[in-house]
Structure formats: C-alpha cells, structure tokens
SENUTOR-877171 format. One line per 8 residues: number of its first residue (from 1); their letters; for each residue x, y, z of C-alpha. Coordinates in pm, 1 decimal, always signed. Example, Ala and Ser with C-alpha at 12.3 -4.5 7.8 and 13.67 -1.06 7.14 Angstrom:
SENUTOR-877171
1) AS) +1230.0,-450.0,+780.0 | +1367.0,-106.0,+714.0
end
This chain:
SENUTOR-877171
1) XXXXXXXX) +4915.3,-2561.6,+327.7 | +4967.8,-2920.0,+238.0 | +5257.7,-3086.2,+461.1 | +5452.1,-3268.8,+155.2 | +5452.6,-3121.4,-172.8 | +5376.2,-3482.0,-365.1 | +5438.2,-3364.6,-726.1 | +5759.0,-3232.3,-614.4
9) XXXXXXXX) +5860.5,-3594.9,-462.9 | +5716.5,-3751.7,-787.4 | +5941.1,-3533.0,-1010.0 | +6235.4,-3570.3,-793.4 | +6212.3,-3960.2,-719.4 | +6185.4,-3977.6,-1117.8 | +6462.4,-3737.4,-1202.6 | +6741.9,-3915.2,-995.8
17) XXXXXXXX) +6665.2,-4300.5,-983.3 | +6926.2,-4461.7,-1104.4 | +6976.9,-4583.2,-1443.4 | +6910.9,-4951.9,-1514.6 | +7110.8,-5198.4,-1754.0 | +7129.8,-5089.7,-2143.3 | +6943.9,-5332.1,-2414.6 | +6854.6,-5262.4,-2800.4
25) XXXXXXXX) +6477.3,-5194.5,-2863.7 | +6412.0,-5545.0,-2965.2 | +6545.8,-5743.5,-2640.7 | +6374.7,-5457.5,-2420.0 | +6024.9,-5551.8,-2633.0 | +6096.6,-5918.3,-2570.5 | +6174.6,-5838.5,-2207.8 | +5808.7,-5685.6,-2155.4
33) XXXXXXXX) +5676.4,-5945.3,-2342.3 | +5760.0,-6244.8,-2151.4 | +5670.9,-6057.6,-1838.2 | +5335.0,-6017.1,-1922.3 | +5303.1,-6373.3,-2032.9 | +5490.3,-6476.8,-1714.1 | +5230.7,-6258.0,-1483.7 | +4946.0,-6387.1,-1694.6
41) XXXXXXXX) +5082.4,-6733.2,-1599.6 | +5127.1,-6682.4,-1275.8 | +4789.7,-6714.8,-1098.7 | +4690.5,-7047.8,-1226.4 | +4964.3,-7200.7,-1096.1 | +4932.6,-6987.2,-734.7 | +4594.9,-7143.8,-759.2 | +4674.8,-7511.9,-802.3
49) XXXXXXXX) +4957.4,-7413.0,-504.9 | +4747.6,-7287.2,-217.5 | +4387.5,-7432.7,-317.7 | +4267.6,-7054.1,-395.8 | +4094.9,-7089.1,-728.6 | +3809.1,-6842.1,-722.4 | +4131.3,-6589.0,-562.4 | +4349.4,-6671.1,-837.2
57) XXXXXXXX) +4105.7,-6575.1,-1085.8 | +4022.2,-6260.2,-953.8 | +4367.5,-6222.8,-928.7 | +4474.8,-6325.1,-1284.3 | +4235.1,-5991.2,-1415.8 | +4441.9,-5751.8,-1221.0 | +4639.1,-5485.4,-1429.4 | +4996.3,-5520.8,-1512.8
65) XXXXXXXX) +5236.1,-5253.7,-1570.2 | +5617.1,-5324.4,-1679.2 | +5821.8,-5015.7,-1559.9 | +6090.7,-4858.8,-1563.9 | +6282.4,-4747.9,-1221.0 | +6138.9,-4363.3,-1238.6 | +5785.4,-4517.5,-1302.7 | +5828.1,-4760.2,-1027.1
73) XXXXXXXX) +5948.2,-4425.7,-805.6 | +5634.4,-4180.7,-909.6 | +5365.7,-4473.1,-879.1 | +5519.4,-4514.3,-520.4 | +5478.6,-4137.5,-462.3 | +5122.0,-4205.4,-496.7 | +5071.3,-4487.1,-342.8 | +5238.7,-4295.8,+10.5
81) XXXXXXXX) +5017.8,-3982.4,-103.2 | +4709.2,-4215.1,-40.5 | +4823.9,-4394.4,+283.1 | +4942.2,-4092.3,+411.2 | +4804.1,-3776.2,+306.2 | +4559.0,-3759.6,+535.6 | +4807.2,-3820.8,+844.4 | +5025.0,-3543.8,+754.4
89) XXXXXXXX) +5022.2,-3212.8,+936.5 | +5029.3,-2852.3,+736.7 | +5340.9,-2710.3,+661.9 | +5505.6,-2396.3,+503.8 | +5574.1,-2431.6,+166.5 | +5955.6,-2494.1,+226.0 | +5897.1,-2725.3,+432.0 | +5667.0,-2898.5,+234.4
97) XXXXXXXX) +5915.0,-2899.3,-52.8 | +6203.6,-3033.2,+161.0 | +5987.3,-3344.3,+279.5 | +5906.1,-3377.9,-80.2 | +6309.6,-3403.9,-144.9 | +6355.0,-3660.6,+81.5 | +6118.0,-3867.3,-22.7 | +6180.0,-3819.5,-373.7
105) XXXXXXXX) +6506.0,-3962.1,-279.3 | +6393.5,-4253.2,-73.5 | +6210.1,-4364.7,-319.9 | +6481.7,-4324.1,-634.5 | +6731.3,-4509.0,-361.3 | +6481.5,-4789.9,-296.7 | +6413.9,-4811.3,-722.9 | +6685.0,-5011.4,-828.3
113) XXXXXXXX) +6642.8,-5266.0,-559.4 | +6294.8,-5373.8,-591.6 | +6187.3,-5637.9,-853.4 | +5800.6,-5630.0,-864.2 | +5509.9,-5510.5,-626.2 | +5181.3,-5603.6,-601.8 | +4968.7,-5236.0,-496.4 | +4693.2,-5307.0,-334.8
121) XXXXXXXX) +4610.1,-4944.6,-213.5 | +4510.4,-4809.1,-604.3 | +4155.4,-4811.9,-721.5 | +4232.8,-5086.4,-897.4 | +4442.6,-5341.0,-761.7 | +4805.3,-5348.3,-992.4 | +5093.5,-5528.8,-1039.8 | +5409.3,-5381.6,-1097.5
129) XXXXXXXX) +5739.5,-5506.0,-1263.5 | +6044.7,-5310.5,-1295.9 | +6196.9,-5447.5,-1616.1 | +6572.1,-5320.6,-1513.5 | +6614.5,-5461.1,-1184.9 | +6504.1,-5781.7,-1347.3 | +6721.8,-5817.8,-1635.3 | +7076.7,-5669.2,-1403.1
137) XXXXXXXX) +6968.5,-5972.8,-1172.6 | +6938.5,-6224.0,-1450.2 | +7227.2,-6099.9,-1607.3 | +7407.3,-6073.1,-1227.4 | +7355.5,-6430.4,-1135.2 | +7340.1,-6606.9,-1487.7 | +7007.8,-6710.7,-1436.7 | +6757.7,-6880.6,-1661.4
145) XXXXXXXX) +6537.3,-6548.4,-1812.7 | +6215.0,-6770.0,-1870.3 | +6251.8,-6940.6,-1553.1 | +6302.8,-6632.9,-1313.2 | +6048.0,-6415.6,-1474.7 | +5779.5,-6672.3,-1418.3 | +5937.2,-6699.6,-1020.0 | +5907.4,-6318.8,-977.5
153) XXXXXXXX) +5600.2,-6330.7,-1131.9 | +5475.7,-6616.8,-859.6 | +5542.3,-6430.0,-612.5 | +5422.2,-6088.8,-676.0 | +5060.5,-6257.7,-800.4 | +5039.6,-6474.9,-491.3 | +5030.6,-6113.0,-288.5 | +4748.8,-6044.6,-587.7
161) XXXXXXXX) +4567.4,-6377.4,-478.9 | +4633.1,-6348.9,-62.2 | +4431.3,-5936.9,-123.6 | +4149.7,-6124.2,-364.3 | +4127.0,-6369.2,-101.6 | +4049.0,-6115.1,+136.8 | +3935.6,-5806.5,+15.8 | +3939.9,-5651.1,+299.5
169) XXXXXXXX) +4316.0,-5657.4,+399.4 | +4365.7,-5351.2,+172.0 | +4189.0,-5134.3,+396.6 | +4317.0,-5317.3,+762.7 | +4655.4,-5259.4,+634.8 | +4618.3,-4885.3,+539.4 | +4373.1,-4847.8,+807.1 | +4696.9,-4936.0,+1076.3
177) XXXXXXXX) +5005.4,-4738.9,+863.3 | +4747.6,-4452.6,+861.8 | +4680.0,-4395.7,+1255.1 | +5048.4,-4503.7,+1309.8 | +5139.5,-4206.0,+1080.5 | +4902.9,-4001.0,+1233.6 | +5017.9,-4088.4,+1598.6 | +5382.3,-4001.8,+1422.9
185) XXXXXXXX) +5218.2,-3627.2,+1340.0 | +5075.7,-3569.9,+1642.0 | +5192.0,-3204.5,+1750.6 | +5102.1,-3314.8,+2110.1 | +5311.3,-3613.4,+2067.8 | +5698.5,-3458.7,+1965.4 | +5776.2,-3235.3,+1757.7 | +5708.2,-3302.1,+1384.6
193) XXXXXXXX) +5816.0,-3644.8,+1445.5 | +5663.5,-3801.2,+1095.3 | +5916.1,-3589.0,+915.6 | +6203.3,-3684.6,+1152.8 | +6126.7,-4024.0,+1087.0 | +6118.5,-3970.7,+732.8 | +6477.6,-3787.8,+770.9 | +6592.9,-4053.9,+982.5
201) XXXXXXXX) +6461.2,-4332.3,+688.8 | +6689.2,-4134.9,+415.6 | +6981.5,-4148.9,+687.6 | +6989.2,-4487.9,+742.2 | +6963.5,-4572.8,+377.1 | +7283.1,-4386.6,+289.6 | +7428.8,-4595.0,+575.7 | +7442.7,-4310.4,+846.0
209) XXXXXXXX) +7413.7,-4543.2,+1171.7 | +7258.0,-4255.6,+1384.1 | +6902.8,-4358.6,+1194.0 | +6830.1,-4654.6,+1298.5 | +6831.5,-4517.0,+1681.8 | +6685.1,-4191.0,+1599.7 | +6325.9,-4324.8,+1423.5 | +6385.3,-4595.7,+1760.5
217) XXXXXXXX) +6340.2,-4330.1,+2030.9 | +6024.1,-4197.7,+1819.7 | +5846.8,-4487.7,+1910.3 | +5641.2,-4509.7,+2212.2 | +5560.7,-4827.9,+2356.1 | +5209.2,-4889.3,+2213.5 | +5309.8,-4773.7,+1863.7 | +5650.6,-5035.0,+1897.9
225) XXXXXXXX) +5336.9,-5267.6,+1946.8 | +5138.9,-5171.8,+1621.5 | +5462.5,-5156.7,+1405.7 | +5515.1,-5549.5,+1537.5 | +5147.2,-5641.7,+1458.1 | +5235.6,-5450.7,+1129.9 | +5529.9,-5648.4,+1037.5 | +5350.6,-5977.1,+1152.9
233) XXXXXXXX) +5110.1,-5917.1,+890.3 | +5373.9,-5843.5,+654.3 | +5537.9,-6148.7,+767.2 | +5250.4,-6359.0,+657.2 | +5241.4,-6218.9,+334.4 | +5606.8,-6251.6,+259.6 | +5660.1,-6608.8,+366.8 | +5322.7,-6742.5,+196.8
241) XXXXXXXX) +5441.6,-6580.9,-119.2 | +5859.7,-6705.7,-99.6 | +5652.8,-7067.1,-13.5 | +5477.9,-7061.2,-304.9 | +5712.5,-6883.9,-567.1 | +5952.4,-7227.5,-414.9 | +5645.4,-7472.6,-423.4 | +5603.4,-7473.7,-830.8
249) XXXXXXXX) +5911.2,-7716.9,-841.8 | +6081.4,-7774.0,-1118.7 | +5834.3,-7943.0,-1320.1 | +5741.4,-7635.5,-1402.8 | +6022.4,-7420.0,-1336.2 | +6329.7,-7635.6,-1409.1 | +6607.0,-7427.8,-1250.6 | +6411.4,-7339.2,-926.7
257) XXXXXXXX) +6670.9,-7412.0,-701.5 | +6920.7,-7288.5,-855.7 | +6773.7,-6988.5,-853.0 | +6663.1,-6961.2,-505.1 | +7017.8,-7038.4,-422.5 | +7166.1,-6812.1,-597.0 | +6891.9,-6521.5,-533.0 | +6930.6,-6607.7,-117.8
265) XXXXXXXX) +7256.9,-6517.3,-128.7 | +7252.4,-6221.6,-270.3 | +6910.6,-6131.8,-153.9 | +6949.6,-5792.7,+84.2 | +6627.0,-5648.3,+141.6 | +6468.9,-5724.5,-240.4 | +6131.0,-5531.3,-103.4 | +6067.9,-5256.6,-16.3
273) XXXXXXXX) +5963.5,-5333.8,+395.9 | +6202.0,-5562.4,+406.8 | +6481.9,-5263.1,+346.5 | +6290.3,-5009.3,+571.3 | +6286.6,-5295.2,+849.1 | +6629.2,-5446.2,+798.4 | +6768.4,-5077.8,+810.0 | +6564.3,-4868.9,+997.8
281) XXXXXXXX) +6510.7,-5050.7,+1308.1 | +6869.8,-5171.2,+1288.7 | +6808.7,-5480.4,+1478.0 | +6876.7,-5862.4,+1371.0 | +6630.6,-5974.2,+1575.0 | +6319.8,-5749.7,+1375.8 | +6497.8,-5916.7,+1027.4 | +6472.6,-6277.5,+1179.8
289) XXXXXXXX) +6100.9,-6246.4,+1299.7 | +6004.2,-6081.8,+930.9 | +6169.8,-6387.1,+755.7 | +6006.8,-6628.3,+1014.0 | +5649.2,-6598.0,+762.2 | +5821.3,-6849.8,+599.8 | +5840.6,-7087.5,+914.7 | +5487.6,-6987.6,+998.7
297) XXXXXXXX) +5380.9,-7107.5,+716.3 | +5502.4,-7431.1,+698.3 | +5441.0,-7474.3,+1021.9 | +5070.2,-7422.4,+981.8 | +5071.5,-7622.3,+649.9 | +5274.7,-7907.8,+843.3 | +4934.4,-7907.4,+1060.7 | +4636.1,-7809.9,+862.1
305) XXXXXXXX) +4735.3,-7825.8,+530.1 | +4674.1,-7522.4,+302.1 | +4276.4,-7522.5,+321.3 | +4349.8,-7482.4,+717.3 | +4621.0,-7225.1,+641.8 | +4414.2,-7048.8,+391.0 | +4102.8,-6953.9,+691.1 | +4372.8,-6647.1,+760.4
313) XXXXXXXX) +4239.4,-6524.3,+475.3 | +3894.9,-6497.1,+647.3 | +3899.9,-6201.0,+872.7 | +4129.6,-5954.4,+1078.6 | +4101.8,-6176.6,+1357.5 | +4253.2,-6487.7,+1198.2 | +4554.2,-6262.7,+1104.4 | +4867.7,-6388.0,+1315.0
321) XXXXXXXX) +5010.0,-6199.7,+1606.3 | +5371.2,-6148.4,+1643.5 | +5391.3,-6399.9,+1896.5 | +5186.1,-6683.1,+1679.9 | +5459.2,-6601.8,+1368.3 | +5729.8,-6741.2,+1591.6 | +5502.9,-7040.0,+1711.1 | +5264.0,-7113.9,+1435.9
329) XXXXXXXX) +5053.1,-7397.4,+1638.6 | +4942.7,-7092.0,+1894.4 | +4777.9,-6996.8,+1567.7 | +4653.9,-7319.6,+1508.3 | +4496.6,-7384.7,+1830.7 | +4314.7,-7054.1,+1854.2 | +4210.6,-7043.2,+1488.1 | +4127.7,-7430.2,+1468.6
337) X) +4063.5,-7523.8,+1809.4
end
C-alpha cells in the first residue's frame, strides 16, 4: 500500500487554494502575455549579468507555464511525489489518505504566497508563474506591471540558468531531500516521523507554535547537519538570483528600486523554503543564514568577480558549506587558492 495517496493531495491542494484577484478575460490574456514575453526576456539579460551565455541559452528554451494557484498546488504534488515517493513507508489506506489531506493543504496554504518557481526535478526542466499572486502584488504595492514582471521573471530564469549551468545540481539536490526523507521514514529511527513532520509543517503554517519544536526534536544531530548543507545550497541559489533580479538596474528596469523597496518590506517568506524555514524551524538565526546568499555572493564577486563566482557552478564540491555562506573568502581560498 502506497504511504500518501498523491491524487488525493492533488485534488485536495486544487480544490481549496485560495482564490486569486478577479480580472475580465482581456486583462487576464494580457497578463499571460507579457509574462511570457517577460520570461522569454529574461535569460539574455541573466546572461549579460553573471557571464553565463551558453547557460542562459539553454535556459531561455525551457518551458513556461502561467498558472493559476490550484495548478501551481497539483504541479507541486508532483514534484514532492518524485522527490519523495520513494522515501515514504507503506501505509493503510486511511492513513495514506490523511497524509494526502495534509499535504493537499500545505500546498493550497503555500499557493497564494508564491510568485514563480523554477522546477528543476520534471523531465523537462519548467518554469512556473502564478498569474494571481502576481497581479494582487502589483496591484498591493502600486507597482509598475511591465517592470515587475520582467524582475520576477529575472529571478526565477536565473535559478533556470544556475541548473543549465550545472546539470547536475538537479540530482545532488534530490539526491540529499531524498535520504533525509528516508532517514525521516526510518521505522528504526521513531515512529513514522516523516508524517509527524509533515503534521508538524501544516501546524506551524496555521501559526500553532508547538510545530516549530516538534519537527526540531525529529532531528538528530547528523540530519540537523544535512538540512544546514541543504539550506546552504539553497542559500546560494537564492542570493545569486535576488543579486541578479537587483543587478539589471534601471536602464533596463526603470523602477527597480522602487520595487525592491517596496517588495522587502512586505516580503515574508515569497518562496516556498523560505516559508518552510522561516516557520518550521522557528529560529531567527536559520532566516538570517538563508538570506546571507546574498552576502555570499557579493562577497565572492567583491573578490573574484562573477567568472570566479561562477566555478560553483562546476561540481558538488565547489558548492558552499554553511560555514563558507557566512564567510564567503573561506570559499574563496579553498575554491581559488
């Protein structure tokens, strides 16, 4: 018997996202349209940024899907069914179904908070944009459309550029949420404690403090250590792209600052790991060191420029440590001598 009943969670995560801003017909067509055009954009200028042409090219071929918040919800029920399936224990069928509802619901919560996501674990690549979230922010923070469509857009490609630039991140990254899931499942380990965590994920969400410590105690010390070398990674990713969605100036985008003004301040978790971090683990601390990719990255580019920064991209072993986030010339010295 399978341990999560994924079409259930699909169905469920679909049926109870919330509903987005209203438009006519003819603004939502427009809407789609200059998202397209904006992610079609994008990778030529991600290009020029970081010095990754041949990346950028690659990247500018990947598929792009506007959605809506239940689309955004299912296609995230299969990305987890890929990264995870395999990790999960058997189950009885209610129990399957009940870890189906709670994910359903994790995912319809985390729907109307998400802007765009670059997938990296479907055969292919895709980018997602979820058309509602970014029209109620435009329409939150009076922002110029054009402008912060093409800035979304920069960042979710440069994730599509970092992956083309090293095509074998895909697999490190599922390769480590895998065997930490799997170490989660481990009947020898606790009992059942993937689906506790998941419960204890849904908890914390609807702002029940007893998650944060419960998922916590789940942890022992050497998985603590992989979820930090996991959120290093994730660090990386996140501050490269924020550098670079900042770094087109405005040139080409002529309200960038506005915009990253106004976004910063009411920014609260806009991705996905960011909001699973931030709320999960509870602790300030975890939130600063995930936002310090940003520092490590100008850190390094401070040093080495971006063709020095870009060698990351080279192999598993030039991927930064937790410790080397916080003090980007230990990355330096090791990677560059």
């Amino acid at each position: 018997m399978t341990a999560l009943d994924w079409d259930v969670a699909a169905r469920r995560a679909g049926q109870i996202a919330p509903a987005g801003p209203t438009a006519s017909r003819v603004t939502l067509k427009g809407v789609v349209e200059s998202l397209r055009r904006s992610a079609e954009h994008a990778p030529e200028l991600v290009g020029e940024i970081t010095g990754l042409h041949a990346a950028a090219a690659s990247a500018a071929a990947v598929p792009v899907y506007v959605v809506d918040r239940p689309r955004w919800s299912e296609a995230n029920v299969a990305i987890f069914r890929g990264l995870l399936h395999e990790s999960m224990p058997p189950a009885s069928a209610g129990s399957a179904r009940v870890a189906a509802e709670e994910l359903g619901l994790l995912l319809a919560l985390l729907s109307s908070r998400v802007l765009g996501q670059f997938d990296p674990f479907s055969t292919p690549a895709r980018l997602l944009l979820v058309a509602p979230n970014i029209v109620a922010v435009e329409r939150d923070l009076d922002l110029d459309v054009m402008d912060f469509r093409l800035w979304v857009c920069l960042h979710e490609q440069t994730h599509a550029v970092q992956f083309a630039a090293a095509p074998w991140l895909a697999a490190h990254i599922a390769g480590r949420i895998g065997g930490m899931a799997t170490r989660l499942a481990d009947p020898g380990t606790g009992p059942d404690r993937l689906r506790i965590a998941l419960t204890a994920l849904i908890d914390v969400l609807r702002n029940r403090g007893e998650g944060a410590s419960l998922l916590h105690g789940l942890l022992s010390p050497e998985e603590q250590r992989e979820l930090d070398a996991i959120i290093a990674v994730m660090s990386l990713l996140e501050g490269h792209a924020d550098l670079v969605m900042d770094a087109v100036g405005p040139a080409r985008l002529p309200s960038v600052r506005r915009i990253r003004a106004s976004f910063e301040r009411r920014r609260d978790g806009a991705g996905p790991f960011d909001l699973v971090v931030r709320r999960i683990l509870g602790m300030d601390a975890k939130l600063a060191q995930y936002r310090n990719g940003g520092v490590f990255v100008r850190g390094v580019l401070r040093t080495v420029g971006h063709a020095g920064l870009n060698a990351v991209w080279a192999s598993p072993g030039n991927l930064p440590t937790q410790e080397e986030i916080a003090q980007p010339q230990r990355w330096v010295a090791r990677v560059h001598g």
